[in-house]
C-alpha positions in Angstrom: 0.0 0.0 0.0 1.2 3.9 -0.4 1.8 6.1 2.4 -1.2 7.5 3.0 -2.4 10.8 1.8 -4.9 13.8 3.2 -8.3 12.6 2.2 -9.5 16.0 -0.4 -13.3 16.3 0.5 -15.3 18.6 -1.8 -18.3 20.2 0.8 -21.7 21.3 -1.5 -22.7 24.5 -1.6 -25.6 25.1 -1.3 -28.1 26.8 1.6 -28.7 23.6 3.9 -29.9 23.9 7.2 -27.1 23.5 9.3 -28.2 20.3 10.7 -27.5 19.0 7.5 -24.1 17.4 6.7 -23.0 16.3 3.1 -19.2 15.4 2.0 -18.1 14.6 -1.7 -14.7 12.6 -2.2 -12.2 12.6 -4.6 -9.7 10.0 -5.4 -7.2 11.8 -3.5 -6.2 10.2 -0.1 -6.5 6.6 0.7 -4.0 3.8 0.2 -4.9 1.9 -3.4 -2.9 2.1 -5.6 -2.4 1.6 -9.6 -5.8 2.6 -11.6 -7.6 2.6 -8.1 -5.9 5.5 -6.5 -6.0 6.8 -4.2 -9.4 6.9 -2.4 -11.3 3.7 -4.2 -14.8 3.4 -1.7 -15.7 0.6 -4.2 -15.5 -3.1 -3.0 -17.2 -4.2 -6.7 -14.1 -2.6 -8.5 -11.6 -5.8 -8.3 -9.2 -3.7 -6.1 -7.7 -5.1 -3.1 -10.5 -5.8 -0.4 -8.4 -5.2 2.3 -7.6 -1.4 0.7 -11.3 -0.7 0.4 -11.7 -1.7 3.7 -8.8 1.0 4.9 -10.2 3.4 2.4 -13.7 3.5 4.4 -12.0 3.3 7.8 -10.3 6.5 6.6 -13.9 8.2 6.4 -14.6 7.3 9.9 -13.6 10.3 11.6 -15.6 12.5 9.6 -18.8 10.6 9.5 -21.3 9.5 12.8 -21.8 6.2 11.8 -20.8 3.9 8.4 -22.1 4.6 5.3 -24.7 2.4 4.3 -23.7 1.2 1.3 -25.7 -0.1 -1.7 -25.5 -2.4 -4.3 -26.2 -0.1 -7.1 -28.4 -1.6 -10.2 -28.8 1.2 -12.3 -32.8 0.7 -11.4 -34.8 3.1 -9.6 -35.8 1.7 -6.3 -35.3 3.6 -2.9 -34.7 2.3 0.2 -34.7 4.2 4.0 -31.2 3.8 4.8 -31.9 3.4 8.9 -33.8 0.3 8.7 -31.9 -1.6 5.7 -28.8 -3.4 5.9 -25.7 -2.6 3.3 -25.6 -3.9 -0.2 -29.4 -4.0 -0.8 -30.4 -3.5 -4.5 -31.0 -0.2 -5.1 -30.1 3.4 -6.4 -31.3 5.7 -3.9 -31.5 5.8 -0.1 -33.2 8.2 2.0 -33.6 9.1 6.1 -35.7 10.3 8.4 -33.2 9.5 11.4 -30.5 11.5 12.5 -26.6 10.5 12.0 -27.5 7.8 9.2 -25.7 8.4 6.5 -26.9 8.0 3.2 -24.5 7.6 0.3 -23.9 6.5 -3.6 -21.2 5.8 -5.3 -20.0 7.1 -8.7 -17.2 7.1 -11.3 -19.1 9.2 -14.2 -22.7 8.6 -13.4 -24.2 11.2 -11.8 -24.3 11.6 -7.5 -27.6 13.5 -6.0 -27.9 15.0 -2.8 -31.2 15.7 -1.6 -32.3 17.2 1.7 -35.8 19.0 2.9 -35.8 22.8 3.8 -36.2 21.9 7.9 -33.3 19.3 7.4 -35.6 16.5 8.7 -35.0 14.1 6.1 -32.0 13.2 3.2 -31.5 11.3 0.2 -28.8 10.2 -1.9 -29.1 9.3 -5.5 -27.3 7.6 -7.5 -28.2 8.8 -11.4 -27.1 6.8 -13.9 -28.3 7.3 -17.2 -30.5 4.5 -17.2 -32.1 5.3 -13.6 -32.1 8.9 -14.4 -34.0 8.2 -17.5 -36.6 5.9 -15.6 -37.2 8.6 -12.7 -34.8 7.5 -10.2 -34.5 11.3 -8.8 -38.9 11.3 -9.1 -38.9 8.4 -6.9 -36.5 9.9 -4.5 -38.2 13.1 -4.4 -41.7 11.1 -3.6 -40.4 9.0 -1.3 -39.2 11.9 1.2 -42.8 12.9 1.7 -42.9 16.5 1.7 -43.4 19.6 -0.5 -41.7 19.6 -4.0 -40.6 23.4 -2.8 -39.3 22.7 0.2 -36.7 20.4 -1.4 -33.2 21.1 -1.9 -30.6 19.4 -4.3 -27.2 19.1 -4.9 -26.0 17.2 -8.1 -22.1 16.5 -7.6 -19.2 15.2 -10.0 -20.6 13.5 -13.0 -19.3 13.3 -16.7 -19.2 16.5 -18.0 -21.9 17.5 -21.0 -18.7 18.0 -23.4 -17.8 14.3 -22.7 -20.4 12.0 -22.3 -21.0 10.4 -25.9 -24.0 8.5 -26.1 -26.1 6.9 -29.2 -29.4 8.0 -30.7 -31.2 5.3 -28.6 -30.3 6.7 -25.7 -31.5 10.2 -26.8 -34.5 8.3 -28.0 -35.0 7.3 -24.9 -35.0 10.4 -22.9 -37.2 12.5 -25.6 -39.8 9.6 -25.1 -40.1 10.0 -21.4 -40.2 14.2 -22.1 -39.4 16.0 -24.8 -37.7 18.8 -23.3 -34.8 16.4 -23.2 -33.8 17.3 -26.9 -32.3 20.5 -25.3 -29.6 18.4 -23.4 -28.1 16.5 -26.7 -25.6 18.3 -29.2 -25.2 16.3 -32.0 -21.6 15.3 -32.9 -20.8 16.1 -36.8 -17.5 14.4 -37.6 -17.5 11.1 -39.3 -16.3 9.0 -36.7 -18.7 10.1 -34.3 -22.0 9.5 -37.0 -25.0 9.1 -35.4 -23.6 10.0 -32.2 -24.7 12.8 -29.3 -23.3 14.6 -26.7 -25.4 14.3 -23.6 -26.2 16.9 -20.5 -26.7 14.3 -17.8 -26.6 18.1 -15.3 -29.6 19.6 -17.3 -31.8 17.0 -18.0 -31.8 16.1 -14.0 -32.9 20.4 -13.7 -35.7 19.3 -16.3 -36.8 16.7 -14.4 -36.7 18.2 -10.9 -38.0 21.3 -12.5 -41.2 19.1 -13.7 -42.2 18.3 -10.4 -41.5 21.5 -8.4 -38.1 21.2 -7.1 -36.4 24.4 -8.2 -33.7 25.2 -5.9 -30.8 22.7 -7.4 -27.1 23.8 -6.8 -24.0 22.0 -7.7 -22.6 20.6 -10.9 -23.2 23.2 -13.9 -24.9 25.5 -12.0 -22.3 26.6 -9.6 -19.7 24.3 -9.4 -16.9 23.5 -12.8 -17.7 19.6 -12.4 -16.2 16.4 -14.8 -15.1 13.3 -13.9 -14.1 12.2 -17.7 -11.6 16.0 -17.8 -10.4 16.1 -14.9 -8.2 13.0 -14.0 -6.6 14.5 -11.2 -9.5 14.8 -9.0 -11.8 12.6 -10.3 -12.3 8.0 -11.0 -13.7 7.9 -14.7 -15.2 4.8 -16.0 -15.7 6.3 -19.2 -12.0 7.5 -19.5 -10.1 4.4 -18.1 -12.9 1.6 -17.9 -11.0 0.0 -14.6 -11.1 2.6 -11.9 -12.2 3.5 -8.4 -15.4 5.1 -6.8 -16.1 8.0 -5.1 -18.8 8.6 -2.1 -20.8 11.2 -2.2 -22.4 10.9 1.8 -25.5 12.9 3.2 -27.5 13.1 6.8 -28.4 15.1 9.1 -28.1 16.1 13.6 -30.4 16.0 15.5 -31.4 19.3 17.3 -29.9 17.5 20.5 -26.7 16.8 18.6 -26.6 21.0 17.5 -27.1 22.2 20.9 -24.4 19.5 22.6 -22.1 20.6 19.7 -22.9 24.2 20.6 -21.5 23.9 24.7 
């Protein structure tokens, strides 16, 4: 293993309530090494177990209690995070209990933070373009059970919309669900690229927030210069180098007991 590096978080912003605590990694930090450095959170990646396992220790300090993980499908089922046990099936996970940390993992696809405007409940997301296409976000946004305008969203590190080359079926796709998704292809005119688009993973998750009420989205393309295909220093890449690492992108929130103990 390498000698171990400062973990590099990346904190949203974005107008939380201050109960409310989220944390992005980067590859930096962590002891894997060779395509998985630094930081790989991703026991699915054929990296050394025993690395992954140090690599999540490493988050300890940070966090008030272990991630629970999922076993992400690309699908669009959520689960509430306090009362499931790790590596369920699914792409979201949400909480109504405070100091469980919901979390998904990426390497291109793209991470969504979610929290309510009284910071009594969280979700993570994990939006793929296949989930994101079949209303993963919707589902999370349903399943926390309050007002479409009292929800806030963060949308973290995901393949940029100059990068992520994708097929006409897959624009297909997205136009059939809602047209308003033609706006988030650019069609590639060279001939080795015939037939093929560039997709905006960042706007067409605005469109479909935007459909059911949630306006107030912050993060990647909005307010933050975001892509995990450019920028290999910070950033795992699936797309770019096929066997890589994962990053975490975590989310929960204290209780009021926790804010005022914190506050003595």
């Amino acid at each position: 293993m390498t000698n171990l590096a400062p973990i590099t978080f990346i904190t949203p912003n974005w107008p939380a309530p201050t109960n409310v605590k989220a944390l992005q990694t980067t590859r930096l930090g962590g002891v894997s090494v060779g395509p998985y450095s630094n930081l790989n959170l991703g026991a699915h990646v054929q990296d050394d177990p025993m690395a992954v396992a140090k690599n999540r220790q490493l988050l300890s300090p940070y966090l008030p209690s272990e991630p629970v993980w999922v076993n992400q499908v690309h699908g669009v089922d959520v689960i509430d995070a306090a009362t499931s046990t790790c590596l369920q099936n699914a792409d979201a996970s949400l909480t109504t209990k405070p100091n469980v940390v919901c979390v998904t993992m990426t390497a291109d696809c793209l991470p969504v933070l979610l929290c309510d405007k009284k910071g009594t409940v969280v979700a993570a997301v994990h939006a793929g373009w296949r989930g994101l296409c079949d209303g993963v976000i919707e589902a999370a946004v349903n399943k926390m059970h309050v007002s479409p305008s009292d929800v806030l969203v963060w949308l973290g590190p995901a393949i940029g919309p100059d990068a992520f080359e994708v097929g006409s079926d897959v624009r297909e796709q997205f136009i059939e669900k809602d047209s308003q998704a033609a706006l988030a292809f650019k069609s590639i005119n060279n001939q080795d690229s015939k037939g093929k688009w560039l997709c905006n993973l960042y706007l067409i998750a605005q469109q479909r927030l935007n459909n059911i009420g949630v306006t107030q989205v912050y993060g990647a393309s909005v307010n933050e210069d975001f892509c995990t295909y450019t920028d290999e220093a910070r950033f795992f890449s699936f797309r770019r180098d096929n066997v890589t690492g994962r990053m975490a992108s975590m989310i929960w929130f204290e209780s009021n007991t926790d804010m005022t103990a914190a506050r003595l």
